[in-house]
N, C-alpha and C positions, 0 to 999 in steps of 0.2 A: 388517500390523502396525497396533497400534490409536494413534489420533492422538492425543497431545493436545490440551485443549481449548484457551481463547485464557483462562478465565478461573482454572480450576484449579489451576493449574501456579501459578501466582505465589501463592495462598492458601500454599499448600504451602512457599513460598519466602522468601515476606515475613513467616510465620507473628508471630514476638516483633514487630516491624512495627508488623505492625496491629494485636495487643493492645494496645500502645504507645499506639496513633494513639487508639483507642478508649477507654485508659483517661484520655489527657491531653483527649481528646472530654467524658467524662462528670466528670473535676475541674474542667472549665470552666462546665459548667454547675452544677455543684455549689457553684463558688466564687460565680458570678452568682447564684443562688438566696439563698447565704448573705448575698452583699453587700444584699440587697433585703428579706430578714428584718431584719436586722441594721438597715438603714437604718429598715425600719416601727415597729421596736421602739425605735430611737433620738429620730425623730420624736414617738411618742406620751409617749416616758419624755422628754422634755426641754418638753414643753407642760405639763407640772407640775411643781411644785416639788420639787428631789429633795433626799430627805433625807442622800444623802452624794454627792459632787461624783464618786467611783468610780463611780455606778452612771450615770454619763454618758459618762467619762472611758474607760470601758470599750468602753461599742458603738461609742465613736469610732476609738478602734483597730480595733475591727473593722473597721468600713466601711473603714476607709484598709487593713486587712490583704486585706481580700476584694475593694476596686477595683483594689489593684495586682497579688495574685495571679489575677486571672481575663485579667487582661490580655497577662500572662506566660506563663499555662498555654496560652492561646489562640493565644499568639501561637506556643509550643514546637508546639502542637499542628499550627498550619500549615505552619509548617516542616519536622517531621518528617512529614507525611502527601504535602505537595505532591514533598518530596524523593522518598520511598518511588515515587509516583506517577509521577513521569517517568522512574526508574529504570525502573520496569514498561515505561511507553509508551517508553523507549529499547529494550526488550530484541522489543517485542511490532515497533514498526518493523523493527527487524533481521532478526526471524522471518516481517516479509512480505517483505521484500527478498528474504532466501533463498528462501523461495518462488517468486520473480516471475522472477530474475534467471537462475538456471539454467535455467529452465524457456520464456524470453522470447519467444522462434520460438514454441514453440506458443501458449500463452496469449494472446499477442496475433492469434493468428487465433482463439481463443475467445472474449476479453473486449473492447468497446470503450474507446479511450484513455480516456474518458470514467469507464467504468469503477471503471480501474486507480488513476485519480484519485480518485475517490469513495472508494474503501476509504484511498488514505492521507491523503488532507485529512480527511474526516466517522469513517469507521467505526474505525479507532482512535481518534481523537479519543471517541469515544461512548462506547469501551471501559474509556476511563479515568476519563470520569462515575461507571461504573458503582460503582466505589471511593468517590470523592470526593460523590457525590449521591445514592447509594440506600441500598450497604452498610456505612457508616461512621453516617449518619444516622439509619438506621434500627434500628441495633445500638444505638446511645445512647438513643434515643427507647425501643427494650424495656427496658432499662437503668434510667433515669429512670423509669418509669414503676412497673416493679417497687419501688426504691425509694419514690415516691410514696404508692402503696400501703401499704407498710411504715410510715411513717412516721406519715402520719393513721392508719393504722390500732392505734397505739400510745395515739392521742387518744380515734377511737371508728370502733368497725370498719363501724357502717351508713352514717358517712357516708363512710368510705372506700372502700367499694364502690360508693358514690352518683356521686362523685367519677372513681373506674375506668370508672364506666359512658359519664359525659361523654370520657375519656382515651379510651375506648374507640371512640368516635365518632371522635374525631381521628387515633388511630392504626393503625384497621382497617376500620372501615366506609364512611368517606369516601375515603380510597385507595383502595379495592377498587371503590366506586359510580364512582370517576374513571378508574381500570383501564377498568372496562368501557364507560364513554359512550367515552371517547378511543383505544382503542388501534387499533383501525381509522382513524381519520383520521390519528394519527399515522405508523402505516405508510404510508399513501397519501401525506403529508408528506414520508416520506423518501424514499421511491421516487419519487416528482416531481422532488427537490431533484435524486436521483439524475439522471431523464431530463434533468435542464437540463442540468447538468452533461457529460454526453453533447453535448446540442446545442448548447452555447456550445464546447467543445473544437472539431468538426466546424467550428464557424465561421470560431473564428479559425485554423484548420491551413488553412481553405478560403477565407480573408478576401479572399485576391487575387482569387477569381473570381467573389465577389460583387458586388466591386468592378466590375471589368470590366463582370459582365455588369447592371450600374446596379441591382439589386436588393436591395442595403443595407437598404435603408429597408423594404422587404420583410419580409426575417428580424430585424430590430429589433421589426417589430410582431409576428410572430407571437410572436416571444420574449416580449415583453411580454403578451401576451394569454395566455401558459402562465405567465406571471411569476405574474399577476391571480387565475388558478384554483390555482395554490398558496396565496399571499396569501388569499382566500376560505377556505380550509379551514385554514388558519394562524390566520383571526380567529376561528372558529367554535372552534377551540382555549382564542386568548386570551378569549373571551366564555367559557367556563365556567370558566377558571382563574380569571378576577374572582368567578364567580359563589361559586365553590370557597371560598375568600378569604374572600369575604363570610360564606357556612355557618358556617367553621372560627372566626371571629372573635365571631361570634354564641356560637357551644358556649361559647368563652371568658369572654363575658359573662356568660352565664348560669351557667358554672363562678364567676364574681365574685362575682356576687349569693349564688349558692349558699354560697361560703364566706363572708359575711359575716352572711350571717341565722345560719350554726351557728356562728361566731365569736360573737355577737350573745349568741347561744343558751349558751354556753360558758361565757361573762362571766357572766353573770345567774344558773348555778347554781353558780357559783366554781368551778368547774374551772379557768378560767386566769386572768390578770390582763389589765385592759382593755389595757394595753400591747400585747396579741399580737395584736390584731385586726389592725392595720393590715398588722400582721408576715405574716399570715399570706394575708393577700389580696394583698400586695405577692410573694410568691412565686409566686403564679400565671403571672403574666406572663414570666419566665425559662423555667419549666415548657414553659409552652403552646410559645415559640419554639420547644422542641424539635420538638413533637406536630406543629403547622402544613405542615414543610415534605417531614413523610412525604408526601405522599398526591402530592404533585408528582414526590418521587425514585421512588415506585413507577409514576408514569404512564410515565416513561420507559421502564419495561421493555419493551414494542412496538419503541421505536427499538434496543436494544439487541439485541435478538434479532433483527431485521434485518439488524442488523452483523453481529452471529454469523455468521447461514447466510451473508452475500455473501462473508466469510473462509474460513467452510467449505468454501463451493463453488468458491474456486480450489484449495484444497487435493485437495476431490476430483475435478476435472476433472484436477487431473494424474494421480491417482493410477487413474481412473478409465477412461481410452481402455487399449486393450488393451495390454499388455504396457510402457506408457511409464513409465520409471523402477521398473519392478519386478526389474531386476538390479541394481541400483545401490545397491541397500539391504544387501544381504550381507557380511559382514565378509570372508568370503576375499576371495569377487568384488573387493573394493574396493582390498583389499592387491594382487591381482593386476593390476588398473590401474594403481594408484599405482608397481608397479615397471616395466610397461610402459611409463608416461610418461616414466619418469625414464632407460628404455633408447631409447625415441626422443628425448628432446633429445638425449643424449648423442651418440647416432648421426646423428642427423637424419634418420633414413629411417621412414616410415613406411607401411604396405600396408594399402590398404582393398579387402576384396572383398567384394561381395554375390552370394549365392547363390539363386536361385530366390526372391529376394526381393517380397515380397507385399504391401499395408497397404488396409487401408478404414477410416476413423474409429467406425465404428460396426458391429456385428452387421448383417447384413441390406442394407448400404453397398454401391454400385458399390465396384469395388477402384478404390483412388487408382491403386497403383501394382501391376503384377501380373507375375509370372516375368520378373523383372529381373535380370542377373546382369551383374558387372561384376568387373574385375579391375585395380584401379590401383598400380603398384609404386612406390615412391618417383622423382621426376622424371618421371612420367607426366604429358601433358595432354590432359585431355579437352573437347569443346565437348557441352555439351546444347543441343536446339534444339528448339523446339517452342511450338504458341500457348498462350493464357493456359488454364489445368486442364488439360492434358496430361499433369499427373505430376511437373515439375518440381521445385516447391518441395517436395512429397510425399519425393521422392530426398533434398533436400540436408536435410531432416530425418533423414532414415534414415541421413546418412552421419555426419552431426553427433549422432548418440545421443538425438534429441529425444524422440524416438518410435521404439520397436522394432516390425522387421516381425511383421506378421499371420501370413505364412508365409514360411518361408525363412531366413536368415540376413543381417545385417549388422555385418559386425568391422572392428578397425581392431589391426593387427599381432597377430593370434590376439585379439582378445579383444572380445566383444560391445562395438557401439559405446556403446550406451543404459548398461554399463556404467563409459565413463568419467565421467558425468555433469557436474559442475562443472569438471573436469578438462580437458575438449574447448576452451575456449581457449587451451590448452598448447600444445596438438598442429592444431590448425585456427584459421585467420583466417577473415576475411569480409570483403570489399569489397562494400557494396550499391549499390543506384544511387541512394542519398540517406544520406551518410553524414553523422550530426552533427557538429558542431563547437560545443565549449563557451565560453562567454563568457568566454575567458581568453586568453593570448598562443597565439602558434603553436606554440611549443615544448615545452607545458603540452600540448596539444591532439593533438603528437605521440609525447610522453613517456605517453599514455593508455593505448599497447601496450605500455611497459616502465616502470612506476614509478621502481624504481629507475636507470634509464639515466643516465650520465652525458652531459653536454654535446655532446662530443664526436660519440658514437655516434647524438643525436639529428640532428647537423649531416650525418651521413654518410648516416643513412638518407635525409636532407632531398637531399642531391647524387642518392642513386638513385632517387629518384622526378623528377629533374629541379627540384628547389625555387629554383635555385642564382642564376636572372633572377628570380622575384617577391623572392624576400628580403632581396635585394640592391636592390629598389626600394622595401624599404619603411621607412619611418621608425625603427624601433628593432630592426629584423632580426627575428630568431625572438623579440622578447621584443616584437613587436606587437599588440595584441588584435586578436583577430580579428572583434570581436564580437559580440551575440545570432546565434545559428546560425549564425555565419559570413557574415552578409552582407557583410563588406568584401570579399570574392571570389567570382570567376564559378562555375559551375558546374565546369569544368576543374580551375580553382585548389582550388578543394573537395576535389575527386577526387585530386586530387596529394598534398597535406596529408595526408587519411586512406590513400595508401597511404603514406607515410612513415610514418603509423604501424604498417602492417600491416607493412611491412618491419622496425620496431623488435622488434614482436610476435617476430619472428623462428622463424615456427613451417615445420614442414617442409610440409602442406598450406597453401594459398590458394582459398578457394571466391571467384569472382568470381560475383555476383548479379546481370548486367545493370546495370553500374557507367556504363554511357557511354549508359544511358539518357537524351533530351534533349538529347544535347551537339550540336554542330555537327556537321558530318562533317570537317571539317580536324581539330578537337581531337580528337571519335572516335582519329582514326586516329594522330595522334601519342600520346595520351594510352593506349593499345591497345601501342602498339612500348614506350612506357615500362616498360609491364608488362610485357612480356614478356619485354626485358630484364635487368629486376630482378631477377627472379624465376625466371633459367634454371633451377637447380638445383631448385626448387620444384617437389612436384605441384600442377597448377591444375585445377581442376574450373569450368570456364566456363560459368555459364546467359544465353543470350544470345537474341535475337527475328533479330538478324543476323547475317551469315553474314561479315563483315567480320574479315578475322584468322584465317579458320576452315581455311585453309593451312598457319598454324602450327602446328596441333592434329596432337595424334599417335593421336587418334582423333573424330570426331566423331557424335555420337547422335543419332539426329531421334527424337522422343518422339510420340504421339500416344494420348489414352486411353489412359494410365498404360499402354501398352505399346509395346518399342522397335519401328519399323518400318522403320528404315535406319539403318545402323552400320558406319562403315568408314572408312577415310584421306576427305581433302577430294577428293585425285586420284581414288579408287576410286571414291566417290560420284557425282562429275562423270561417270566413262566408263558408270557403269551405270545410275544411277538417273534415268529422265528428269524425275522430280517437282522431284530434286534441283537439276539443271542451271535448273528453270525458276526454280526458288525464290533459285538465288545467279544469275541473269540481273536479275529484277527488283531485287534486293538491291541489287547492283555491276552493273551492264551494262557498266561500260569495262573493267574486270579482268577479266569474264566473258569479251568478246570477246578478249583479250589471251592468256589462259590454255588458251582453246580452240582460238586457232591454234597452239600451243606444243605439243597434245596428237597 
């Protein structure tokens, strides 16, 4: 299906718009023109003695009709453009959200934070220049120009060609000479800003352990010294935009002079009255403001197109790995999800199987994951186990629809996962082992898995995660901030919070992601019985490093290169698998010995 663009679609949209913007664009300059003729011709007619008090009485309304409607017009003009403008950048944010947020499992093993950042601070930001500094600008400035043209050329058409040739200098030749010196540094400009951007995220996510390890001062200079080689190619920028400036101001003069020696010229064979001279040299300067600020909004076009491809290419990295999101687009397909989801709330049971299930990221890729087949019935719990690139996270994409398998099959109650798409937090939670917590109360922060929950039902999830000692110790209960990320609580405390939200969620899967990562081993293991608890009726799909809990599982998988190589109860494992026995001795040695004389 063909995409559309980020700039098309709104042309399309905003069409009467941006006529609008454009036409209250060139009554403004129209009006300023008028008010500066008007004032030249006032000027000159009032340094002589006039013969009837009208023909003073006159251009003085004008000036007052043409200062206060230019001021008006300009001001409608801002109004309606900046309005129009954020409507766009309202709609164009939305359509990366949608993008980012269905899609967020994978993408962020694509793009760095850093990234993700850059497209919505700068590259929309850039997008909406494109309106307000190139296409709005430079539609006026043809605009103006054409009439300019027109006009002198009513007077005398060689000097109005003379005249187009200077216009022409400012509105084509000098943009396009400024295009070509600047657009390569400019790209290097944004792509820099970009890498900072990258490496000041990376810092401060990582500030604790620069801290620690006394190197602060370290990454402040090197930042500073990548600061210096942006700045360098930012000033080489500003030093020809002076230079620019300088050109275009110059053309301007010389456009002065120009009209004033054929004004000069004009007078002398009585064509016009000496009155217009001034009139007509006083219109320049409104003019020229137009002409001046093309060659800046056209140098922009390098940053814009930047922005472009860095929006395109999350577009097409989704759309682009095999098979990911390419059911999801289909009208049955989608109707057939949508009544799936609505026959597992209802039920709350849900079945995920995977069948000789397959994935490699790439053509030519080792397989992540390879003849994987699984069978989970609602209330099933499974434990995955395995070290870091095993296959793991590989699987709980496949099971969450992030990504459809390479070969094989992945459904969830008959129906392709990858086809529920935005759908899948209906029907699947996720407890990770660093779960955010937003700068708001507790209760905000739990209410984040059911918007609309009432009080109540937030209080209850809050008892089945065990909330029921912190809340009660804190100053205003559930209506406490919690603060930036949650620092007023331990790690534990964190992990309890977000599962009271996963329990609001109230979905029939639970993928637990290595949630007791870091904790202690006393919280581990109370914080492990909570869940399990909570959550009996629940299927849990567990990815864990240990084997802690792995008793309760009613199957456990050991993974290695993305293929299974031991599969079976925690008891069957222990009596067969000698790998296994060593792997949960090291893990738990005092359960180990406890469970093996019991065997």
């Amino acid at each position: 299906m063909k995409r559309e663009g980020w700039l098309a679609p709104y042309f399309n949209s905003y069409f009467w718009r941006f006529l609008l913007i454009i036409a209250l664009g060139a009554l403004t300059i129209f009006s300023a023109s008028s008010l500066m003729y008007t004032s030249g011709f006032l000027i000159s007619k009032a340094s002589i003695p006039p013969e009837n008090i009208l023909m003073i009485y006159v251009p003085i309304v004008g000036v007052r009709t043409f200062g206060t409607s230019r001021a008006v017009i300009h001001y409608a003009e801002r109004l309606v453009s900046h309005d129009t403008i954020l409507r766009i950048l309202s709609k164009m944010r939305i359509r990366l959200y949608n993008i980012l947020e269905p899609q967020a499992l994978f993408l962020s093993s694509r793009f760095r934070t850093g990234d993700i950042l850059g497209m919505l601070a700068d590259d929309i930001e850039y997008l909406q220049n494109v309106y307000l500094r190139t296409v709005f600008p430079s539609i006026i400035a043809l605009l103006i120009y054409a009439a300019a043209i027109i006009s002198l050329g009513a007077f005398d058409v060689a000097f109005a060609l003379l005249m187009g040739l200077y216009m022409l200098v400012l509105v084509v030749v000098l943009p396009l000479i400024s295009l070509l010196l600047t657009q390569s540094r400019q790209r290097l400009v944004k792509q820099e800003r970009n890498r900072l951007y990258q490496k000041l995220t990376d810092a401060v996510l990582g500030m604790g352990d620069w801290v620690i390890s006394g190197r602060q001062s370290q990454f402040v200079a090197t930042y500073e010294a990548d600061e210096k080689l942006v700045a360098r190619t930012d000033g080489a920028l500003r030093r020809w935009a002076r230079l620019r400036m300088f050109i275009g101001q110059a053309v301007v003069g010389i456009a002065v002079v120009s009209v004033i020696y054929w004004a000069g010229g004009e007078y002398q064979s009585g064509a016009i009255a000496g009155t217009l001279i001034a009139a007509f040299v006083l219109v320049v300067f409104p003019v020229a403001d137009v002409f001046l600020p093309v060659s800046e909004a056209v140098e922009k076009i390098p940053q814009y197109r930047n922005s472009l491809e860095r929006l395109s290419g999350v577009e097409e990295a989704k759309d682009s790995v095999p098979g990911m999101g390419a059911k999801a687009g289909n009208a049955e397909t989608a109707a057939l999800a949508d009544a799936a989801v609505r026959t597992i709330r209802e039920t709350h049971r849900a079945h995920i199987q995977l069948k000789n299930a397959g994935y490699r990221y790439a053509s030519g890729d080792e397989w992540s994951i390879q003849d994987l087949s699984l069978d989970i019935p609602q209330g099933r719990k499974i434990a995955i186990i395995g070290r870091s690139g095993a296959g793991k996270s590989t699987l709980l994409k496949l099971i969450q629809g992030v990504i459809t398998p390479s070969a094989g099959s992945a459904v969830i109650s008959g129906i392709d996962a990858a086809a529920y798409g935005e759908r899948i937090p209906r029907l699947i939670a996720v407890l990770n082992q660093s779960p955010h917590l937003f700068d708001t109360t507790v209760a905000n922060n739990i209410r984040l898995g059911n918007p609309d929950a009432p009080d109540e039902d937030i209080k209850r999830a809050g008892e089945l995660a065990r909330l029921d000692t912190l809340i009660s110790s804190l100053p205003e209960g559930y209506d406490t901030p919690v603060r930036e990320a949650g620092q007023r609580f331990s790690g534990g405390e964190r992990q309890r919070i977000a599962l009271a939200r996963i329990l609001l969620q109230n979905t029939p899967v639970v993928v637990l992601d290595e949630p007791t990562v870091g904790l202690d081993p006393r919280t581990e293991r109370e914080l492990l019985a909570t869940m399990f608890g909570a959550m009996k009726e629940k299927t849990l799909i567990w990815v864990t490093h240990h084997l802690a809990g792995a008793e309760q599982m009613d199957e456990v998988i050991f993974m290695e290169n993305g293929l299974v190589e031991m599969r079976g109860t925690h008891a069957e494992l222990l009596a067969r698998e000698p790998r296994y026995r060593r792997l949960y001795e090291l893990d738990r040695p005092g359960e180990f010995l406890g469970q093996l004389a019991e065997m």
